[in-house]
N, C-alpha and C positions, 0 to 999 in steps of 0.2 A: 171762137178760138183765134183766131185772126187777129180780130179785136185788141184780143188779151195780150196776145204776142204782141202786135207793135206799140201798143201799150206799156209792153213792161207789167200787166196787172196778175195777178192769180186768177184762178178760177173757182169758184166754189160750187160744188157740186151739191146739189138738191134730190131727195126722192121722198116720194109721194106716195100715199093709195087711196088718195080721191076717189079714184074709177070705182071703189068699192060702195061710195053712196054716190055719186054723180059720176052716171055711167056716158060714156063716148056718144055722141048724138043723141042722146035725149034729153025729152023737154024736163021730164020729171026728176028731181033731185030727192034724196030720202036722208034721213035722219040717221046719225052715225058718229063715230069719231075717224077722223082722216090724224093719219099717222105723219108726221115729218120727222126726217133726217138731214140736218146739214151735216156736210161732209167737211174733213181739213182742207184748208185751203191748196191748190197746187201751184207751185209754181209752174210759170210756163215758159220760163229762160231756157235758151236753146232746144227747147221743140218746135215742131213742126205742127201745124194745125190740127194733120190727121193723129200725132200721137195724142196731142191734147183730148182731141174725140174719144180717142181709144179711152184713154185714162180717165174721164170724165166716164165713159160708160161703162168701163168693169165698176168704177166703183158704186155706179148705181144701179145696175143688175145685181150685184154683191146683196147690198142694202136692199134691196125691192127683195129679194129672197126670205131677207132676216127681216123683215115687218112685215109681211108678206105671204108665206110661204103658201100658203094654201094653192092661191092663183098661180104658182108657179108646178104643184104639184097636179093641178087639173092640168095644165099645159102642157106638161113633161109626159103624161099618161094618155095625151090626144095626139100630142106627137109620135108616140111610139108604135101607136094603133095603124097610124095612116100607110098609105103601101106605097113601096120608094117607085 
């Protein structure tokens, strides 16, 4: 984000469901289709790094939802279980 700002450049924001066949530390990768989404580009004149963050990551939790949902739906249902 920083970058981008003294740069002058946008950012474009990406998501993924990889993890769906090639899961977080492990060896073994499996056969699948992996979804992408590029997102519109942002500008990032007069933000600040951390809004850039922000706005970079609603829109790809947004997006991770909508190609996604299932993973978010186990999540939402493990979360709710747990005791505060």
């Amino acid at each position: 984000a920083r970058f981008a700002i003294a740069t002058g450049a946008p950012v474009v924001p990406i998501a993924h469901n990889a993890g769906r066949v090639w899961p977080r530390n492990s060896f073994l990768k499996y056969a699948g289709i992996v979804t992408v989404s590029i997102g519109k580009p942002i500008d990032t004149t007069g933000l600040t790094p951390d809004e850039v963050n922000t706005r970079v990551e609603t829109w790809i939790e947004a997006e991770m939802r909508r190609i996604d949902p299932t993973a978010y739906r186990a999540a939402e249902s493990t979360s709710a279980a747990a005791p505060i």
